[in-house]
N, C-alpha and C positions, 0 to 999 in steps of 0.2 A: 331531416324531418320535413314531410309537404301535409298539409294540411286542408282541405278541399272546404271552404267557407261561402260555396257559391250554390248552395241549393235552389236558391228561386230561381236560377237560370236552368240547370238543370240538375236530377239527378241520380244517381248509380243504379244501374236495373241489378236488381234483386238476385240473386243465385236461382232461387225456385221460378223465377218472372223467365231465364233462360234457360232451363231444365222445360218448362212448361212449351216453351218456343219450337225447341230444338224437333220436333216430330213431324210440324207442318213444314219442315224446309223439304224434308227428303221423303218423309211415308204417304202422310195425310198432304199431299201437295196438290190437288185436284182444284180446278176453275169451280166454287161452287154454284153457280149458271149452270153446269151440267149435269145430265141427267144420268151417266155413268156410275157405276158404283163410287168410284174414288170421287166423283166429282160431290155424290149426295152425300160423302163421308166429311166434306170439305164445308157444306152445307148443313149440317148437323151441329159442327164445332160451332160455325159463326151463329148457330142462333143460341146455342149452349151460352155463349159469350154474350150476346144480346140479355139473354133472360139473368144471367148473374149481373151484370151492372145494370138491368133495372131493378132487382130486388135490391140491389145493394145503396138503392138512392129514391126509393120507396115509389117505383116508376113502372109502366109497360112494358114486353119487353118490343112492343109496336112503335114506343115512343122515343125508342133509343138507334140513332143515326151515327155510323161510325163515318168520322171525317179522317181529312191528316194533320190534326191540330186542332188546337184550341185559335187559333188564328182563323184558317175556315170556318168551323164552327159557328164565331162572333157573326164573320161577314153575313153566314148563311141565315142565320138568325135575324138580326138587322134588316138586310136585304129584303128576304120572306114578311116582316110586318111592317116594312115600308108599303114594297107592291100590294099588298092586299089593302095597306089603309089608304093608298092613292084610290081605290077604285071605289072606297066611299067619302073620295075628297076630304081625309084627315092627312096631312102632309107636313105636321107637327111631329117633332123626338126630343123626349129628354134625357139628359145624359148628364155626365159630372167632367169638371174641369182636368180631373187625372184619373181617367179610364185609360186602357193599355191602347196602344196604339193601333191595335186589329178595330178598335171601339172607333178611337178618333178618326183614322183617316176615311174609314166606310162613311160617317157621317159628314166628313166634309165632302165625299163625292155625293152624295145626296143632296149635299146643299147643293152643289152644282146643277144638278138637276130641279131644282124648285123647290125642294121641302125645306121647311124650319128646324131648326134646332139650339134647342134652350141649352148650354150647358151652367149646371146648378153648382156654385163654389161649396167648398169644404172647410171644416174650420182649419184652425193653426194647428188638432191634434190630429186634423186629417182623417176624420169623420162627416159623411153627411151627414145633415138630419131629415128626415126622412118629412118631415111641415116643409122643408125648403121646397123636396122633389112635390108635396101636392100643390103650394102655390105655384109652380111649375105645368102643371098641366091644365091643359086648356080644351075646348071644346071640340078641338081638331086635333087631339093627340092621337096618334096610333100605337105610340111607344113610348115608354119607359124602359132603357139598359143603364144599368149600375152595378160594379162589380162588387164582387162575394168581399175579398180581400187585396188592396190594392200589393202590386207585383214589389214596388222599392218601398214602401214606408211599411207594408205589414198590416195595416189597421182594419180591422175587422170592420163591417158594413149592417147597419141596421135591415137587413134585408127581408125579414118575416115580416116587419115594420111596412116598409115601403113596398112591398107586396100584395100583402092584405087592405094597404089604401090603393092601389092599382085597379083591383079588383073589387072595391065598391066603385068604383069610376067606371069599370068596363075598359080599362085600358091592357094592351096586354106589357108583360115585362118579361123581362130577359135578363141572366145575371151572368157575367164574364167568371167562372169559378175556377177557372184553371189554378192560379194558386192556394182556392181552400181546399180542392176536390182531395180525399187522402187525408188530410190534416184537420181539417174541421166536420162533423155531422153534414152529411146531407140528406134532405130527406124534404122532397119537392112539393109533397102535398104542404108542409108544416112550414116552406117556406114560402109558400102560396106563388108560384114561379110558374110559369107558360114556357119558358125555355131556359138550356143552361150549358152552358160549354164547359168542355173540360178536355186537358193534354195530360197522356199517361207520361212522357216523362219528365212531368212535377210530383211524382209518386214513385217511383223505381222501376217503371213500367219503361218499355222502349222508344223514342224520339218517331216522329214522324206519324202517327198515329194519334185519334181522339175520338171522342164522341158530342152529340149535339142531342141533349131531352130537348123533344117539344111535344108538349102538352095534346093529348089526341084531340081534335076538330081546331088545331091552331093550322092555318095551311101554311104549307113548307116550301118553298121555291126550289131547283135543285139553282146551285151555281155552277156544275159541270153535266152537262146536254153530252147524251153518246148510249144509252144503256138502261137499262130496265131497273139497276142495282141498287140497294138501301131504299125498296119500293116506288122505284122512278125518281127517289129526291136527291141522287147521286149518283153519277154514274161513274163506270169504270170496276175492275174486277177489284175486290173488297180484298186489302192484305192479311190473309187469315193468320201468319205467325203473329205479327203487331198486336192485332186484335186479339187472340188467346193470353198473350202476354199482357197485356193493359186488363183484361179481365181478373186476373191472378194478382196485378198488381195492386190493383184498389179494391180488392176483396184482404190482400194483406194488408193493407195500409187499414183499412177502416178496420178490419179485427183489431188495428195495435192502437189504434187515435190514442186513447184514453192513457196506456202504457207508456207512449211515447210523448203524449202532453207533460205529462208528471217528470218525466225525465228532460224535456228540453224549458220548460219556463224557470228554474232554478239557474239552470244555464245561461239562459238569454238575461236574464236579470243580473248575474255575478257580471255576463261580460259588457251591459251594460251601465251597470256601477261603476264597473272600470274605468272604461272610457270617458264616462262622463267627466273622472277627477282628471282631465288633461284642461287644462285653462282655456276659456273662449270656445268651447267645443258642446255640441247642443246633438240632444238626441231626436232625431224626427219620429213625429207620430205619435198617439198613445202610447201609454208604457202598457196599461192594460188591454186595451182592445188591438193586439194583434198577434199576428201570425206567433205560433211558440219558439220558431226559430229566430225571424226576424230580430236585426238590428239594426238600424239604418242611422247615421249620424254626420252631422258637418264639422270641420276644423275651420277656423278663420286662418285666411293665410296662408295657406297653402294649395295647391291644383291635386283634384281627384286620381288623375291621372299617372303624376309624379307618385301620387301615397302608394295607387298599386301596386306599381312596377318595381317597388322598394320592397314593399310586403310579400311581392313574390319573390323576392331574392333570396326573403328568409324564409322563404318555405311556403309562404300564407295566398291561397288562392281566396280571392274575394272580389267584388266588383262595387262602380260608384252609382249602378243604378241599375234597370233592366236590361236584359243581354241581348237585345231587339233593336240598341239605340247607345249602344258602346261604342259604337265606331263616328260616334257625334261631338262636333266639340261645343256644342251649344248645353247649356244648363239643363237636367234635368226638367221636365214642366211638370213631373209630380210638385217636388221643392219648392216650384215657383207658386204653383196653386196655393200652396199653405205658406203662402205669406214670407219664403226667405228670398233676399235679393241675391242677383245674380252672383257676385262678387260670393257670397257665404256656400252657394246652391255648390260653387265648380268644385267646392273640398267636402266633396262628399262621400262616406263610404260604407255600402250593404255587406253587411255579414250575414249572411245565411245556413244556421249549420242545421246539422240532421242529427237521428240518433245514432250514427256511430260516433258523435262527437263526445271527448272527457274532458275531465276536466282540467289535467293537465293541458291541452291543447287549448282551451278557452282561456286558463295562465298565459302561455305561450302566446296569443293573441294579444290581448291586454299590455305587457311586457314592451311586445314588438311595435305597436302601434304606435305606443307612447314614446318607443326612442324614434321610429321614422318621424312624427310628427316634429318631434323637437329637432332632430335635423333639416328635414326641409323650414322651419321657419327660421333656423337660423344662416340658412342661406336665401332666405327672400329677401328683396327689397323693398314688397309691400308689407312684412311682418315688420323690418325694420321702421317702418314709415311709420304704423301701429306703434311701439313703443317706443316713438321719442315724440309722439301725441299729434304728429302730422296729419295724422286720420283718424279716425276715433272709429274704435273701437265696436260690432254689431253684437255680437255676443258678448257679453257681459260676465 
């Protein structure tokens, strides 16, 4: 039995998301830049696809910019109301302590470059509050980016909240959605948002492909100079399979939100019950405010790394945090943000299922955890160190 528990990293495109695909390899395969028959047939699709994921996120379909990622996306967003608030000397960003890493490192090159940047702590359930993000802005703010739903703990973001105070400021915002886009409501007027990222494959839509809403009269910077394409604000010939398939994708995905919330929060709760009854072992994040798949938890005493490698022996794909920063052996800085020390951070592990998951396989999980966990502390010598009172104990 293998069991695929790594949804926030990516995943499975859809049967109908490759059925949808398969036409633009070899029929509809025209540069749509041209003015050829096949090229204007190729031209047709991508705006077809333009106008469905604006309607489907309550947007233009003028205001919708296909990137490759929700990675691009951030930068270009970011980037775009930096330069434009540099030219009216606002060189102020605020931001939060565990935004994804497309978030952080753009704003530390900024810092490089002269501008500020506030970032705004979250509590211990790993929500901000949105009073924190206004005493946060300043006179010279150009920006506000805070994401929809964070990637490892799940927890849903007061974002209508901190939106709608952005915008009595005059300030504009931006929200990293790639993990709600699919899974939660989006619907840009209601969330009062000037820009918003998203990657089709966090929705069963294909890898390598995204989109970027920016709000019409917000100016857009392109990040890649060469080409006329996505109206001057990107260039380069636009992948029209990707992008028919991302369209299809999160046209299916939000038809099902509601169906498939109903079916994975029962879920995520049993197997967070579970988990929880293994000793010294803490659930990260709200239990309420996040993601429906999301699980995200620490063991004391054991390495994140060791639990995987075990988990996958018995079948169990799962990971200890984002798949952008798996090849790191430093702590999590979601974890660290919300208060756990390094030592508790490294025995970390995100379970992410979807809805082809049951609930025999959510048993199976629960089951298997529980004996790798007890194996690996029974060969530590920092668990042993814990129970003969040498160290005492963080999780309680």
């Amino acid at each position: 039995m293998r069991i695929y528990a790594d949804n926030a990293a990516t995943t499975k495109v859809s049967p109908k998301v490759i059925e949808v695909m398969l036409p633009y390899f070899d029929k509809v395969y025209g540069n749509p830049s041209s003015l050829h028959t096949r090229g204007q047939e190729a031209a047709e699709a991508l705006y077809e696809a333009r106008e469905k994921i604006a309607s489907l996120i309550g947007a233009e379909a003028r205001e919708i910019y296909f990137t490759s990622g929700g990675s691009e996306a951030d930068n270009q967003a970011i980037m775009s109301a930096a330069r434009a608030g540099a030219k009216k000397d606002k060189k102020h960003i605020v931001s939060t302590k565990f935004e994804h890493h497309a978030v952080l490192h753009t704003l530390k090159r900024l810092e490089r470059e002269g501008f500020e940047v506030t970032l705004v702590d979250v509590n211990e359930n790993g929500i901000v509050k949105a009073e924190d993000i206004e005493k946060a802005i300043k006179e010279d703010t150009c920006l506000v980016t805070v994401m929809f739903a964070n990637n490892e703990i799940g927890t849903i973001q007061p974002i209508a909240e901190i939106g709608a105070l952005c915008h009595e400021k005059g300030v504009l915002f931006h929200t990293d959605a790639v993990q709600a886009a699919g899974h939660l409501d989006l619907d840009v007027k209601a969330l009062s948002v000037d820009m918003l990222s998203a990657s089709a494959h966090k929705f069963h839509g294909p890898k390598g492909v995204g989109f970027l809403y920016c709000k019409r009269g917000v100016v857009l910077k392109p990040l890649i100079e060469g080409g006329a394409q996505e109206r001057g604000k990107r260039a380069g010939t636009e992948n029209i399979p990707s992008i028919m398939g991302m369209a299809v994708a999160l046209e299916e995905a939000t038809s099902k939100i509601k169906e498939n919330t109903e079916k994975l929060i029962p879920m995520r709760d049993k197997l967070i019950h579970g988990l929880e009854k293994i000793p010294h072992s803490r659930i990260n994040g709200d239990k309420e405010k996040r993601l429906p798949g999301n699980v995200n938890i620490c063991f004391e005493g054991i390495e994140g790394e060791s639990l995987l490698l075990l988990l996958d022996a018995k079948g169990i794909e799962a990971s200890s945090g984002s798949a952008c920063t798996s090849g790191s052996l430093d702590p999590s800085h979601v974890l660290l943000s919300i208060g756990l020390p390094h030592d508790v951070a490294h025995g970390s592990l995100r379970v992410t299922i979807s809805e082809e998951t049951t609930d025999e396989e959510i048993d199976y999980i629960i089951k298997s955890v529980g004996e790798v966990v007890e194996y690996l502390r029974g060969i530590s010598p920092v668990w042993e160190e814990l129970i003969k009172g040498k160290r005492e104990f963080i999780l309680k």
